[in-house]
N, C-alpha and C positions, 0 to 999 in steps of 0.2 A: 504494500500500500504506500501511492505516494502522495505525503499529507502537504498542504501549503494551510498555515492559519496565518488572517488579518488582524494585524495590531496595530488601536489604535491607539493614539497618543494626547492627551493636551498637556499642550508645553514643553515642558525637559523629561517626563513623565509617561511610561508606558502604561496602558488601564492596568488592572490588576485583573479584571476579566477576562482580556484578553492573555492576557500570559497566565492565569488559570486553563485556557483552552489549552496553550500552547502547552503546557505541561502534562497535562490529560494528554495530548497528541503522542508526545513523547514516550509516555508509556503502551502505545499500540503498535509500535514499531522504530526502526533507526532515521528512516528518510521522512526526517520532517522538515521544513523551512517556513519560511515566516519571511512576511513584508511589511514595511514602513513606507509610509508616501506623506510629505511635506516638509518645510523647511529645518535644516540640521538635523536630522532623524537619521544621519549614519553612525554619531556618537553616543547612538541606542541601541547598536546592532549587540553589543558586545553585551547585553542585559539579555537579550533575547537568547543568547548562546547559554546563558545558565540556566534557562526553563527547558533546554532538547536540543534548540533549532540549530541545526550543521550549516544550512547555509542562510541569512537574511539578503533579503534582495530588497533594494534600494533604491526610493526615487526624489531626492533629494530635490525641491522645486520651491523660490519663493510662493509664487503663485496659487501652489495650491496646499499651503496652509490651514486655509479657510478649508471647513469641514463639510464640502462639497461632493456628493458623491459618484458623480458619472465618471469625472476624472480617474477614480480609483476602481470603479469597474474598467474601464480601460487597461487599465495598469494591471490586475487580476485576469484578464481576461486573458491577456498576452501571454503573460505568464503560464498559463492553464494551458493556452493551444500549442507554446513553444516546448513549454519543459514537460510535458504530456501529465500532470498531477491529476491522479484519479477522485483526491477528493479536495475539499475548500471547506476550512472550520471557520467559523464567526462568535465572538461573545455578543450577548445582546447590549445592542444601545442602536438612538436614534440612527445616527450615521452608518452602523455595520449594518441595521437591517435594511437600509435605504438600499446600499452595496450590495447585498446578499441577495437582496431581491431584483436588483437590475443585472446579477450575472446572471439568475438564474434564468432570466430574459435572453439576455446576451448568446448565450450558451445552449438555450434550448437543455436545460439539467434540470434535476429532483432536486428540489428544496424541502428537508425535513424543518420546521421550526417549531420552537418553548420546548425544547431536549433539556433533559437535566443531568443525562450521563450516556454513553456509546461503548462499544467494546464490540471486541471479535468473535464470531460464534459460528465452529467450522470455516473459519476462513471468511465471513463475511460479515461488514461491518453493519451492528445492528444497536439502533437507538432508543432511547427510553424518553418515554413522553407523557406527561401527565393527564388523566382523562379523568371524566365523571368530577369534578370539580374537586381535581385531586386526589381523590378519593384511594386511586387505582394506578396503576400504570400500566403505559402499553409499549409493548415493544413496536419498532419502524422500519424500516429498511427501503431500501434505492430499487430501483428496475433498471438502471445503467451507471456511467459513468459521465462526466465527473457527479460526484458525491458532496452535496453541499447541504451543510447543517448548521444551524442559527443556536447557541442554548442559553436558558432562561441566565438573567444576573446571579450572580453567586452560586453556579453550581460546581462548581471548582475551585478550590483555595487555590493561591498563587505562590507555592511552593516550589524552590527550587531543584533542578532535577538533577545538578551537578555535573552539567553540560559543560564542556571549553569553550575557548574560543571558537567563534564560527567563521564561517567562509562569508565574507563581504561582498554580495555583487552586484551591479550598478545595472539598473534598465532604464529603458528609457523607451516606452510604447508608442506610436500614433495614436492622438487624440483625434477622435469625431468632432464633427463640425460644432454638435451641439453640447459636446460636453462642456465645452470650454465658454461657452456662450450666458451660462448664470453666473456671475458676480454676488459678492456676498459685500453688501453694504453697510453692514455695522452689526456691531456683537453688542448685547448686555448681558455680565455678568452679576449673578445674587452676593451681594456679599453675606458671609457668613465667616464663623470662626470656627475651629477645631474639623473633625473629619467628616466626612458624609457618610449615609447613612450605607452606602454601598459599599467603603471602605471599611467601616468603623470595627472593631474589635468587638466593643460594646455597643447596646443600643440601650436606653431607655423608652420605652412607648408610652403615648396617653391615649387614655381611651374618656368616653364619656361618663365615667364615675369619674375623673377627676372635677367633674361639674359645673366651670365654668372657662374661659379661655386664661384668665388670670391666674388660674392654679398651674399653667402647663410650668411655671416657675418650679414645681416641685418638681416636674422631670428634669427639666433645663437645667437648677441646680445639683439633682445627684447623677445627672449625666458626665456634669464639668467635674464631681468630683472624681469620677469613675475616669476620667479621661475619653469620655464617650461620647456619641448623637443622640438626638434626638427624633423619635419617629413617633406616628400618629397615625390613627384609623381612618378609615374613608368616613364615619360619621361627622367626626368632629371636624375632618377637614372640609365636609360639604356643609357643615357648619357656620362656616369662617374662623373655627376657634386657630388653625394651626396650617401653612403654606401646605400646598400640593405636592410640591417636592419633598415631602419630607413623610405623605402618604405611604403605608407598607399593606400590601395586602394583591387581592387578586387584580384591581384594579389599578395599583398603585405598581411598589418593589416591590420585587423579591431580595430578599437579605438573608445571608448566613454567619452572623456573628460567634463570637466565642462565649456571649452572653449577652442573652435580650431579658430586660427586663419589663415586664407590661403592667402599668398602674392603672385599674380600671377599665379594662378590657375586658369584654365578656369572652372571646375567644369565638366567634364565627366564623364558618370556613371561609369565606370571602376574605378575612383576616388571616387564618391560620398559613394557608396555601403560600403568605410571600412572606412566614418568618419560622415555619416550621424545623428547616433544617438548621437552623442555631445549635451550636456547642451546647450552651445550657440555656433553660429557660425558666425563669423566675415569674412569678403573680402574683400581685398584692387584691385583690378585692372581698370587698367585704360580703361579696352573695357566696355562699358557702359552694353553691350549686353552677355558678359558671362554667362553662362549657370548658372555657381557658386551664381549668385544673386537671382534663383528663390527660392532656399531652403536656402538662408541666413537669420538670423534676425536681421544684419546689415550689408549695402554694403558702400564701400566706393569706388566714381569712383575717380581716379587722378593715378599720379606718383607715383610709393612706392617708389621708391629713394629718394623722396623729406619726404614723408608722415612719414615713417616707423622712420628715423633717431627721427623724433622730435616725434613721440609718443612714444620710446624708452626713450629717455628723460622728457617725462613726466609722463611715469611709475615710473624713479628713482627716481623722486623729490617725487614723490606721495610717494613711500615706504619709500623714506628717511627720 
């Protein structure tokens, strides 16, 4: 099998997504490689060599920076028809599934997408997908080749595979008329502090038992002391209690921290499905009977009002 996975990058910064895939890749065989496309993205190649990838292929371009994506189907596309790669990995995000869905255009290929893990079974590469509203999973598979597969956020840590240095090689594709013809006329970014919720180690959640939008201060607070994000239920964020971006759930993220903590969450699947696969999972609420406590490995029934304040304080002392 020969794997090519798309990594993307903002800034100096490889996703962690992405090089989760790349390292999943790494362990199904030797012939993996990996691409970058935009400006200064060859003094990332040598980060991509310790998740598998033997060779990164490189398209070094002010231009296309800007997280545009026809360009980089181009660029993937090339790649796939010159160097014959049987399959194409993607982590989920806006820009990869733009890409993913325009090779799979391009290419006239099988697009599996929201995979949460792949592996080889007799020789053939077969995917795992979530169904029934999670509930279940079902296996997927290709009817040819190339093999192109999209998977949900966080379904692979980004752990290193103890790769070398890789092979560097420079492409440079013809672009379509049309690729190159959208312009990206201004970015805004959210400011925010500490990690997002798709990095984070830790999460803290609120859900609607914390009661008003004013209380989200008692996640906010033992978040920061945790060194951790903050994340929120589709209620309260159609609420207006708490940003979209920071939404987890079936509508929202999927996240797989090292420990989520949920304050006032009832635990509904719509909920469960984008934080289930967390290291550990903690629950503060006071209905003895929440759903959140069947798939907890710690519940706590009481008051968070009362609860949260002093174990907030006793994180600090702890770090202090």
């Amino acid at each position: 099998m020969s794997t090519l996975v798309f990594l993307e990058h903002h800034g100096d910064e490889i996703q962690k997504g992405s090089l989760g895939v790349l390292g999943k890749a790494a362990t199904l065989g030797d012939d993996v490689s990996a691409v970058l496309v935009g400006d200064g993205v060859r003094s990332l190649g040598a980060e991509a060599g310790k998740y598998g990838a033997k060779t990164v292929y490189v398209l070094e371009d002010e231009s296309l920076e800007p997280p545009t994506p026809q360009p980089r189907v181009d660029v993937l596309a090339k790649l796939v028809q010159d160097k014959g790669f049987d399959t194409v990995l993607f982590g989920n995000s806006v820009l990869a599934a733009d890409v993913a869905a325009g090779l799979t255009a391009r290419l006239d290929a099988g697009l599996n997408w929201d995979l949460v893990d792949v592996e080889l079974k007799d020789g053939e590469l077969v995917g795992k997908r979530p169904a029934l509203q999670d509930s279940v999973y079902a296996e997927v598979g290709w009817t040819g080749t190339p093999r192109l597969a999209l998977f949900r956020a966080g379904s692979f840590d980004a752990t290193p595979a103890g790769g070398g240095e890789p092979e560097v090689a420079d492409v440079s594709p013809p672009y379509a008329a049309y690729s190159t013809s959208v312009k990206l006329v201004g970015q805004d970014a959210e400011e925010s502090s500490g990690p997002s919720i798709e990095d984070a180690d830790v999460i803290v959640a609120g859900g609607r038992g914390l009661g008003s939008p004013d209380n989200f201060t008692l996640a906010e607070e033992l978040a920061k002391a945790l060194g951790g994000a903050v994340g929120a239920t589709r209620a309260v964020v159609d609420a207006g209690w708490y940003p979209y971006s920071a939404q987890i759930g079936q509508t929202g993220k999927t996240v797989s921290p090292k420990l989520y903590v949920a304050l006032g969450i009832s635990g509904a699947i719509q909920h469960k499905v984008g934080m289930q696969s967390s290291g550990t999972i903690v629950a503060i609420n006071k209905d003895a009977n929440a759903p959140i406590f069947e798939f907890s490995d710690l519940g706590v029934v009481g008051d968070l009002h009362e609860i949260v304040p002093k174990l907030t304080e006793l994180v600090r002392q702890r770090r202090g």
